[in-house]
N, C-alpha and C positions, 0 to 999 in steps of 0.2 A: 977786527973788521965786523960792522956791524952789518947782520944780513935784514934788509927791510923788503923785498919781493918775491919771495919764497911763497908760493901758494901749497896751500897743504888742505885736502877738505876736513871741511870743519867735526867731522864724524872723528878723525883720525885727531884731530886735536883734541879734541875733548878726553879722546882714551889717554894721550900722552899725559894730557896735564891732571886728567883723573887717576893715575895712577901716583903720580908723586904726588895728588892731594893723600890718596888710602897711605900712604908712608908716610905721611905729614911731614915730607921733603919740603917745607917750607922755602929753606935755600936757592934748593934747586928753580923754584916755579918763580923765583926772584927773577934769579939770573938767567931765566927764560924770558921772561919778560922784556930785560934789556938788550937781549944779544938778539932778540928779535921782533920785531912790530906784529905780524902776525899774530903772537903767538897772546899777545897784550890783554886782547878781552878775556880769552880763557882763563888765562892767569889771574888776572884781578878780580874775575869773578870766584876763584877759588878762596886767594889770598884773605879777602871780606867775608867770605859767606859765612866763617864764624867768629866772633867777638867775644875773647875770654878773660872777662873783668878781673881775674882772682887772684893776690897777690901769693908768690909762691915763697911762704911762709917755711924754713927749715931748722928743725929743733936745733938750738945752740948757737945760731947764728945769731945777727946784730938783726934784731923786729925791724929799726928806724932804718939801717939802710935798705933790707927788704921793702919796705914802704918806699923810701926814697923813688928805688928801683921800679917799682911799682906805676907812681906816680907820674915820672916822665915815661913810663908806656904810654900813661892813657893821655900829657901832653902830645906826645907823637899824634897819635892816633885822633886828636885831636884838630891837630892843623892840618893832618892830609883830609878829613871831612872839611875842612871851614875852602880850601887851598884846591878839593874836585866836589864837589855836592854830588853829583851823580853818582860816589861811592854807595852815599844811603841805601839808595835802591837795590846792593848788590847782598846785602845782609839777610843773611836767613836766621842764623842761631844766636842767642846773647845770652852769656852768663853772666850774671854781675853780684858781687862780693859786697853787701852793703859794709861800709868801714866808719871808725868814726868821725872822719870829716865831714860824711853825709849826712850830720844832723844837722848841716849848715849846706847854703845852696853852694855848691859847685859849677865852676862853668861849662864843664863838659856835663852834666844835666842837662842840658839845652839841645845840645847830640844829639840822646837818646830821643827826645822826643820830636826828633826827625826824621827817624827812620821807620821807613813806609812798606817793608815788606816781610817783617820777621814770622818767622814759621812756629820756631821752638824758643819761649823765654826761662830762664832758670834763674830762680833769686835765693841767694843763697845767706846766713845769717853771718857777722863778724866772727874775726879770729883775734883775742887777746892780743894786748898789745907785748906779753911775755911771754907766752905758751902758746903751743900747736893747738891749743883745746879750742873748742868752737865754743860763742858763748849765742843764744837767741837774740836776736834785732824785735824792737817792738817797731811795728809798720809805724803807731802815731808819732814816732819819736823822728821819724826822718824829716827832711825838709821840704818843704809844697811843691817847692819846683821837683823832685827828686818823683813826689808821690806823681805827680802830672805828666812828667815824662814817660812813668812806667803805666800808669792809668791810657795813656794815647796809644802804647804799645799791646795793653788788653785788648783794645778796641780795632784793632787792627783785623781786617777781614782774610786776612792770611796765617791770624798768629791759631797755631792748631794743639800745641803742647806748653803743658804748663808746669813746670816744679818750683815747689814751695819748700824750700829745706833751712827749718832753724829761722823761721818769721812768723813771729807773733802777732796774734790782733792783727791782721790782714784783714779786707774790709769784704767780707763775702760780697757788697754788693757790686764791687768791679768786678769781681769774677765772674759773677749771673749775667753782668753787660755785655761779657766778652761775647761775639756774634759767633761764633765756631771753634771753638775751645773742644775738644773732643778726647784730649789726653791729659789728666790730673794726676800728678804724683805730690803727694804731701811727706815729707821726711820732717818729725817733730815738730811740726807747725800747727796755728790753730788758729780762728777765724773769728770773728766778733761777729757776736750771739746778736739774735734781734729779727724782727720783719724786711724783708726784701723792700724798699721805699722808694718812689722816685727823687726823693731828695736826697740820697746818698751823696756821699764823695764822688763816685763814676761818675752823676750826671752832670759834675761841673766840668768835665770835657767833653768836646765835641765828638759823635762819632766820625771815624773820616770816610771819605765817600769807599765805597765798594763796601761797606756794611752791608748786612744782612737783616735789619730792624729797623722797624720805622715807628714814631714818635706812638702810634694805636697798635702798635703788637706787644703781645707780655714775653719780658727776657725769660727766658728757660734754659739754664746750663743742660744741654743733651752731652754726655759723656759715653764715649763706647770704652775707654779705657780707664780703668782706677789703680794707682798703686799708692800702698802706704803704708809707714814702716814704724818705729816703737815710737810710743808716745803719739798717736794720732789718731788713734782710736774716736779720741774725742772730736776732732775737728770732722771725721768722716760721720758720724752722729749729728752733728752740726748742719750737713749736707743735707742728712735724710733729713730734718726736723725741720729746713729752712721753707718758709712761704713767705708767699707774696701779700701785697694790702688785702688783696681777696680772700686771704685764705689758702690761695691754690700752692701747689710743690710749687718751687722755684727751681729743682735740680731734677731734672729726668734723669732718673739711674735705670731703666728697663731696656734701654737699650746696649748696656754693658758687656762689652763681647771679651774684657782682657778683666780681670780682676785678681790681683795681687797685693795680700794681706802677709807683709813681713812684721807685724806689731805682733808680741806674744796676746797681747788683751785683744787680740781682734776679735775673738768669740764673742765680744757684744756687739759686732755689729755685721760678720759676718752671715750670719743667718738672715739676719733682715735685707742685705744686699741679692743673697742666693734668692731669698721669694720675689726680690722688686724684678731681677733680670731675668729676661725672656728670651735672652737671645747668646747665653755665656755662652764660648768656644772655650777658654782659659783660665785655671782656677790656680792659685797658689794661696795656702794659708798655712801659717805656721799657730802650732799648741804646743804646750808645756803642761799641761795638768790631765793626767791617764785617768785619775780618780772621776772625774766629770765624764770618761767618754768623749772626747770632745768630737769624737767624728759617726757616733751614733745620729744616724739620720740626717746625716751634713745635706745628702744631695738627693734633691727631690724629683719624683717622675722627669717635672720642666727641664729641671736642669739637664738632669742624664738624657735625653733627646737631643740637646744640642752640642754638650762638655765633650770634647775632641781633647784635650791636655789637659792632667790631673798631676801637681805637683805641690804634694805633702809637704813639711816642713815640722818635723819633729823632734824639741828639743826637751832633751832631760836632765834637767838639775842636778845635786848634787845630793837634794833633800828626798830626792825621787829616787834614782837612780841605785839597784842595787841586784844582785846578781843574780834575781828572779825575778824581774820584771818583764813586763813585755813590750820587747824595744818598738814593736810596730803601736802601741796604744790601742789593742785593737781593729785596728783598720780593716784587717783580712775578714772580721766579721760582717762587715760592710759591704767588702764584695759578691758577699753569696747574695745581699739583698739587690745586687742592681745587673744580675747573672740575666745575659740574655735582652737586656730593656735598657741597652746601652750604647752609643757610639763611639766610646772612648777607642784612640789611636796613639796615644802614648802616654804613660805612668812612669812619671820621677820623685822618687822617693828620698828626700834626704834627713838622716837623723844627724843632730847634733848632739854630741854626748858633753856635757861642760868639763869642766875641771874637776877633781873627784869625783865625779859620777862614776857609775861601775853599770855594766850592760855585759848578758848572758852568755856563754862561748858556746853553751850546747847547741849541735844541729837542729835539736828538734823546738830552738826557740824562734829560729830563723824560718822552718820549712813553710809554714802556711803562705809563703807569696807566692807558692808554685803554683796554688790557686788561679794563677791569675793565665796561665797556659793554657787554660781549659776553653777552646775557640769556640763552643756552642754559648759560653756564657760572657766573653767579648772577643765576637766576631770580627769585630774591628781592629784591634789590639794587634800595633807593628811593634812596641818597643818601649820595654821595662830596665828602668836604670831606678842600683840602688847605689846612692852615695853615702859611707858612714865616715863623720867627722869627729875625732877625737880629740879634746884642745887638749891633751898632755901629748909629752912623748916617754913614760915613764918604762919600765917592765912589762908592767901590767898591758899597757895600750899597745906596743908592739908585738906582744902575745896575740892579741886580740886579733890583730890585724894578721900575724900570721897563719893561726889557728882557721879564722874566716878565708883568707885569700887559698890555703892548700887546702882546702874543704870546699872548695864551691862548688865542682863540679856535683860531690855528692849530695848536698845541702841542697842547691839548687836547681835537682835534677832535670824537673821539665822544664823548666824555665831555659835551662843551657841546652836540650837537646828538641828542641820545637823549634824546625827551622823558620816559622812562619815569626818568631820576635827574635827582635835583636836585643839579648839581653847586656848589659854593662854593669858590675859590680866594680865600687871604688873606693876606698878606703884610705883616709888622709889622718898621718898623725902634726895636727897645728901647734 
């Protein structure tokens, strides 16, 4: 029995069908759908709001019929756009898996370049046609229609987040186009080098109305958030270096409020980011080389005025690593210099110890974080988490971790007994 006159307010629908979206009860928000008319907008606004192009690739299986599989997804998906147009409009999120038929026009490229309200685009690079391994997509290599579809979706006055993972030679000058672009994550990608131009590739699409620029304004990517992870070093370099015919920036990075640096190399470019941003709340950077200091004078007056989250990332080698080292690189030196001329409210600390690396079991290599208890020198300071990741599970690293876990209290005396932080020690053998 199908119920169609069931009124239910719409406040009340939204929580129902917003909860089996948080479960990704797909099924379910179906079979709501048809068992009742009501309930129809909610759900199909759910059921579209994310598009996830990516074929699910599993080691040992048959690639071709995974593609097969693949393939009539995105024919499905295909005729229910061509069969209600008014789906388009219900899209916020699009991942899409460049593959290699896309070096040739497809007709679902056509799709993409009709949907008129996405939020968050994710491009991600192929996967072998024999192996799980990812291998890099070169952007000139795809096909016009492919580049045009995803060029109309830049330009989109809704599209707000941008990931770039495993695509080459991308054309920075669509991204400078995009009207409100404000979240950049780059994962092993990198941009073609060169002057910002109005005769780029972007400007052979039209922008669509509800942009934000008009033909006598200069594009300026404003980002308040960067993230970016090994191998990109270079492409975030690429950002800072990038101008326009004039001369000027093309990429405002001072307004930078989230910054997350997972590339071991980010040290060239981290600094230069810390002095451009005025306004950081959020730091994440990961080093591997103790010998350089790499956090001698990381963070400056500006910064520490505004930095509210401080999350290290410290990884030691195998070549480093040895049982007088100093597993923090330092750091703790760094905190007597920012004592008191600080707002930091919470510190996550995570070391990555590699595969034969070796890291100290004595107390007194660990006690200098208690430093950080001392409430005249951050006053601010709710809550210290230290994470230590081990990738063996040998003798040795289970030692480690037991030696650490029945020792904390002592080890980390003020730290554990300052009601005022909540502290977290956690210790993983991978």
């Amino acid at each position: 029995m199908v119920l169609n006159n069931i009124y239910v307010p719409p406040e009340i629908l939204d929580i129902i069908v917003g909860l089996l979206a948080e479960d990704e009860d797909t099924d379910s928000i179906k079979a709501l759908a048809l068992a009742c008319r009501t309930f129809l907008g909610a759900c199909r606004a759910r059921l579209f709001a994310t598009i996830d192009l990516t074929p699910s690739y599993v080691h040992g299986q048959d690639c071709k019929a995974e593609y097969n599989a693949f393939r009539a997804k995105v024919d499905r998906l295909k005729r229910v756009f061509n069969a209600n147009p008014s789906v388009v409009h219900l899209v916020r999120n699009v991942t899409y898996m460049f593959l290699r038929c896309d070096l040739n026009t497809q007709e679902f490229h056509h799709v993409l370049g009709t949907l008129t309200r996405v939020k968050s685009l994710v491009l991600r690079g192929a996967q072998k046609d024999t192996t799980i391994y990812r291998t890099s997509v070169d952007w000139s290599t795809l096909s016009s229609t492919l580049r045009q579809s995803i060029i109309h979706i830049l330009q989109l006055s809704t599209l707000k987040q941008l990931c770039l993972d495993q695509v080459v030679n991308f054309p920075l000058s669509a991204l400078i186009s995009s009207p409100n672009i404000t979240h950049l994550t780059i994962e092993s990608a990198d941009f073609e080098d060169g002057i910002i131009s109005s005769s780029a590739e972007s400007s052979s699409s039209t922008r669509p109305p509800g942009g934000t620029s008009s033909p006598d304004e200069r594009n300026v990517l404003r980002l308040s958030s960067l993230v970016f992870t090994d191998y990109s070093s270079g492409a975030v370099m690429t950002l800072i270096k990038a101008e326009d015919e004039n001369g000027k920036p093309a990429v405002d990075l001072s307004q930078l409020v989230t910054l997350e640096s997972l590339d071991k190399t980010g040290e060239m470019v981290v600094p230069t980011l810390l002095d451009t941003s005025q306004h950081l709340e959020t730091l994440s950077c990961t080093v591997w080389d103790t010998f350089n200091n790499p956090f001698r004078d990381l963070l400056k007056p500006h910064t520490l005025k505004t930095l509210k989250i401080f999350k290290p990332i410290i990884v030691i080698p195998p070549w480093l690593g040895d049982l007088s080292i100093d597993p923090y690189y330092s750091l703790p030196s760094e905190f007597a210099k920012w004592a008191a001329c600080n707002i930091l409210e919470r510190i996550e600390i995570t070391i990555n110890v590699e595969q034969n690396a070796k890291i100290p079991m004595t107390p007194a290599s660990w006690t200098a974080l208690n430093n950080l208890a001392d409430a005249s020198h951050f006053p601010y300071l709710s809550a210290v988490g230290l994470r230590i990741c081990i990738h063996e599970e040998t003798a040795w690293a289970k030692e480690v971790k037991k030696t650490l876990e029945s020792q904390q209290q002592e080890i980390f005396e003020d730290l554990c007994t300052t009601s005022r932080l909540d502290f977290q020690l956690v210790i993983e053998l991978l």
